[in-house]
BALOVO-971684 format. One record per residue: residue in one letter; residue number from 1; x, z, y of N, C-alpha, C in turn. Coordinates in pm, 1 decimal. Atoms other than C-alpha are relative to their C-alpha. Example, Ala and Ser with C-alpha at 12.3 -4.5 7.8 and 13.67 -1.06 7.14 Angstrom:
REM residues 2
[lumgu A 1 [89.0 0.0 -119.0] [1230.0 780.0 -450.0] [90.0 0.0 120.0]];
[lumgu S 2 [-82.0 -6.0 -119.0] [1367.0 714.0 -106.0] [-77.0 73.0 109.0]];
//
This chain:
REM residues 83
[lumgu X 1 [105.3 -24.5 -96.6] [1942.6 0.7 -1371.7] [51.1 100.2 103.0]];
[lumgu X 2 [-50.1 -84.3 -94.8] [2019.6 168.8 -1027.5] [-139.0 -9.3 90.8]];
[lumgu X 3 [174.0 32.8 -59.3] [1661.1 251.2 -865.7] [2.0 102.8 90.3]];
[lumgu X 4 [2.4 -93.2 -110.1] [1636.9 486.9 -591.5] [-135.5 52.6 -4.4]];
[lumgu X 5 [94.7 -58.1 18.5] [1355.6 747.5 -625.7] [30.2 136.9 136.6]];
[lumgu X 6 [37.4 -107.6 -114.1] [1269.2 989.4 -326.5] [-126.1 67.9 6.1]];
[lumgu X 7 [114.4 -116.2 37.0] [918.5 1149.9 -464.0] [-20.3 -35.2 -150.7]];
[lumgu X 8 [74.1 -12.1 173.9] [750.7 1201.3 -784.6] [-25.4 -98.2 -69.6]];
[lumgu X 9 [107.3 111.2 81.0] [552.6 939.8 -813.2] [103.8 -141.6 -2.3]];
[lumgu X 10 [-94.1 151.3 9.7] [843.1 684.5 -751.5] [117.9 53.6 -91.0]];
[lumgu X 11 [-18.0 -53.1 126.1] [1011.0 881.8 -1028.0] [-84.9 -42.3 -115.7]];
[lumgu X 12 [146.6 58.5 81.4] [697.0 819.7 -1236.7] [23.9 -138.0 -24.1]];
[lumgu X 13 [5.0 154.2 28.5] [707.7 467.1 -1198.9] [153.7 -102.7 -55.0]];
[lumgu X 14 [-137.3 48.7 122.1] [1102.8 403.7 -1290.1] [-19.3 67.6 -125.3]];
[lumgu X 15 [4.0 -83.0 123.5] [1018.7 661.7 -1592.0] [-104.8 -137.2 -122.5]];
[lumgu X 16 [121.3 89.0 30.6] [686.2 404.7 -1670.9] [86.9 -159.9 -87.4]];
[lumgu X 17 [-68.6 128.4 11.1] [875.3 77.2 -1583.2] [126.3 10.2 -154.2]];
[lumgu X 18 [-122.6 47.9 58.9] [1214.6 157.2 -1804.0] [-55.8 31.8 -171.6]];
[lumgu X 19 [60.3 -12.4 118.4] [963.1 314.3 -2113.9] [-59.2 -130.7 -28.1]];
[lumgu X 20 [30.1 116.4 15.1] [779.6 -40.9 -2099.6] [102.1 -85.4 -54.8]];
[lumgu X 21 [-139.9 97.2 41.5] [1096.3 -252.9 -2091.6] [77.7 66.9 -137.6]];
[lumgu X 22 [-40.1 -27.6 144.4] [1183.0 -45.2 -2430.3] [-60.9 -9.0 -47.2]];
[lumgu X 23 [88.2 -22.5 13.3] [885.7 -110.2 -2536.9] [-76.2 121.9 -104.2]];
[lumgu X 24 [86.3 -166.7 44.6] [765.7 232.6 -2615.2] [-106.9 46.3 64.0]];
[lumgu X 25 [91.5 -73.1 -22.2] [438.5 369.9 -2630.1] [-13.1 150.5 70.9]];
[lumgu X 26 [-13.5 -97.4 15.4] [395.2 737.3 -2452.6] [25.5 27.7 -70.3]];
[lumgu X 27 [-18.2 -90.8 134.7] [325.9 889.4 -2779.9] [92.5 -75.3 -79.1]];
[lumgu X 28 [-139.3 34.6 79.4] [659.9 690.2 -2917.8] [135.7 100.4 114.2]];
[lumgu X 29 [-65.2 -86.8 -64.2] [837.9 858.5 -2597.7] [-33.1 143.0 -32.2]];
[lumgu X 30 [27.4 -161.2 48.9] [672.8 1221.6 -2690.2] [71.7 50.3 -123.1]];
[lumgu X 31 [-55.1 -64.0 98.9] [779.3 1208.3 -3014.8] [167.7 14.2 8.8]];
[lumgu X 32 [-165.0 6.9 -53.5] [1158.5 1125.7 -2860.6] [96.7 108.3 34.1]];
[lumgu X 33 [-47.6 -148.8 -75.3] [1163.7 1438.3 -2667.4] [-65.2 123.1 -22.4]];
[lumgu X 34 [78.1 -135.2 14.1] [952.4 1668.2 -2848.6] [-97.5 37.3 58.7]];
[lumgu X 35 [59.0 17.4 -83.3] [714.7 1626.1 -2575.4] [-142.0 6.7 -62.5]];
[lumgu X 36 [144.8 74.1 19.1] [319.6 1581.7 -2547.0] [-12.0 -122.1 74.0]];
[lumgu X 37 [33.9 117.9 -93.3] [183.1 1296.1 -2464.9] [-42.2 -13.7 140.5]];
[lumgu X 38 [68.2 -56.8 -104.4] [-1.2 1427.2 -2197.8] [96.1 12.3 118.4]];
[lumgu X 39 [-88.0 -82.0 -65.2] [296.2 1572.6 -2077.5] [117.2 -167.7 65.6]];
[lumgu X 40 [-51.0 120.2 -18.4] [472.6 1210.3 -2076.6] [-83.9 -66.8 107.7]];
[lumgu X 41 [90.2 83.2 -28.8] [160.8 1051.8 -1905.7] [18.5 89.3 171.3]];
[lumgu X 42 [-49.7 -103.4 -134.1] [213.0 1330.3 -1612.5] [116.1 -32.8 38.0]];
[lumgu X 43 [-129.0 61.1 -21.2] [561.7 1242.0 -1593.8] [-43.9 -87.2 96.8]];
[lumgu X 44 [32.0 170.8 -57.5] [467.8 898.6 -1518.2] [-61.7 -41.3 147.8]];
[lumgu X 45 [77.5 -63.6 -98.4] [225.1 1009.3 -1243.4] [69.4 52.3 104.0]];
[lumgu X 46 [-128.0 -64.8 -46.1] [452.6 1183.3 -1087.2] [-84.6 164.9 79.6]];
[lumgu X 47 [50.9 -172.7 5.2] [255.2 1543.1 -1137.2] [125.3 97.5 67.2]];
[lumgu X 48 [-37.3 -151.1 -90.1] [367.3 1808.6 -928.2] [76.7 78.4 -88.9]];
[lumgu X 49 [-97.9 -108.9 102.4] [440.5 2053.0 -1221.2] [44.1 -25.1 -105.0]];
[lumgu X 50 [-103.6 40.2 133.2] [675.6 1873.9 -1454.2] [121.7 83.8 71.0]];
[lumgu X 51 [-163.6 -54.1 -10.5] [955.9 2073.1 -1471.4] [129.6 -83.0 -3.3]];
[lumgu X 52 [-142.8 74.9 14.1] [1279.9 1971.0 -1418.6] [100.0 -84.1 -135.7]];
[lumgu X 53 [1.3 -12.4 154.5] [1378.1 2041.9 -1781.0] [-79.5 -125.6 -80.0]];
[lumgu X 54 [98.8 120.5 115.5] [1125.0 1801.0 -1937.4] [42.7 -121.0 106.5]];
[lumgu X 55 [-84.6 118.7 -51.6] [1230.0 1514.5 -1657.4] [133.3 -51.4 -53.1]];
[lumgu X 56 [-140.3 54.3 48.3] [1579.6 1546.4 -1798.4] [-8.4 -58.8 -106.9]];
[lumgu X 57 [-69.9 35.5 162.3] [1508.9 1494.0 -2151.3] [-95.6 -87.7 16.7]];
[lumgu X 58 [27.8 119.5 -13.8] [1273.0 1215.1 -2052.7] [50.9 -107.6 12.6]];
[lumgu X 59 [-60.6 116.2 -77.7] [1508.0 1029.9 -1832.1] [106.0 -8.1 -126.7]];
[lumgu X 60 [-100.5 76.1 110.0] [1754.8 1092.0 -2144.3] [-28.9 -96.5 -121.0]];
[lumgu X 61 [20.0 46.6 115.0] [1558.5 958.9 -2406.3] [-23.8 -137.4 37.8]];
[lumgu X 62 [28.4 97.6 16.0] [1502.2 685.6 -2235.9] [156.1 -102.3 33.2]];
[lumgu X 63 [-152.5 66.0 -54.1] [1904.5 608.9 -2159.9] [-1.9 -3.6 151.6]];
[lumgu X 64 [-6.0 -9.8 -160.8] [1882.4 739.2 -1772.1] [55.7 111.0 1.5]];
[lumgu X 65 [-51.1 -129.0 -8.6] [2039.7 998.8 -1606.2] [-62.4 25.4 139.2]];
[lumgu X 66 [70.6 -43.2 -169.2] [1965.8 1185.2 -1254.6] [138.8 -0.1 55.2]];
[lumgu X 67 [-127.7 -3.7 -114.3] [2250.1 1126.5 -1000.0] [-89.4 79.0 145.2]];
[lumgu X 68 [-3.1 -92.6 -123.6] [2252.6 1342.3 -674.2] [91.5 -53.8 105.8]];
[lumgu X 69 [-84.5 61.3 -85.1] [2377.1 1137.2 -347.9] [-66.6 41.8 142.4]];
[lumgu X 70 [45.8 6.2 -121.8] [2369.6 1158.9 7.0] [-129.5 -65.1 28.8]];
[lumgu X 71 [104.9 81.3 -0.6] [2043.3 1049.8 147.2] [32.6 -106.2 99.6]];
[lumgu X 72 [-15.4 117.2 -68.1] [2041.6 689.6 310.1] [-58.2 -16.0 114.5]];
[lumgu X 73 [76.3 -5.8 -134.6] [1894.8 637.6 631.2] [-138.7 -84.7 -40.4]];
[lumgu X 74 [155.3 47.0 -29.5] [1603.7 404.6 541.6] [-89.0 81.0 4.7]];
[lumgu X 75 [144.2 -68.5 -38.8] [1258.3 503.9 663.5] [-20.6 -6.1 -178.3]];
[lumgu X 76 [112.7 -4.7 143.8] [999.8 579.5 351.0] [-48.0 -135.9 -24.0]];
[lumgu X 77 [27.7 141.0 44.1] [867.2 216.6 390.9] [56.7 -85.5 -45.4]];
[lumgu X 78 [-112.9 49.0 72.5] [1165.8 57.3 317.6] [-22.8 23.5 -131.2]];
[lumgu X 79 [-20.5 -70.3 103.0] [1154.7 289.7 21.3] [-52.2 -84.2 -91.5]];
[lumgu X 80 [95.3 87.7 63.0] [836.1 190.1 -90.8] [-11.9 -107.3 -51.9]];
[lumgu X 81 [23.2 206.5 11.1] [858.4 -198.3 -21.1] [115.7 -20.6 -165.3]];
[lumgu X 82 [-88.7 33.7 114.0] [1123.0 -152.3 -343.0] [-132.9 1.8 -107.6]];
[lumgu X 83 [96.3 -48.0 96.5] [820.6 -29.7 -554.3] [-141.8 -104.4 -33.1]];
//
């Protein structure tokens, strides 16, 4: 999977999408990462105050990582129209 995320909430939704396609429940992802459920379900959302820290060991448990690249020129709609 190579998905391009530029806010929260389109974070949220590859976090959502790649927990589905494993098919894991939140509370099967919480118990993964030590997590709350709650705290998973925010994730997903793409809540404001998830820490960094709990994103990582999300995106690990679910076999993702965070890469850091130049940004691309498309507009935000572009972005979107992937989503």
């Amino acid at each position: 999977m190579n998905q391009l995320a530029r806010s929260s909430s389109q974070l949220g939704a590859i976090i959502q999408r790649q927990r589905r396609q494993l098919g894991l429940t939140q509370t099967q992802l919480a118990k993964r990462t030590g997590l709350r459920q709650d705290t998973i379900s925010l994730a997903e959302t793409g809540g404001s105050n998830v820490r960094l820290n709990t994103l990582l060991a999300i995106l690990g448990a679910l076999d993702l990582e965070l890469r850091v690249a130049d940004r691309t020129k498309s507009n935000a709609a572009d972005i979107e129209a992937i989503f």
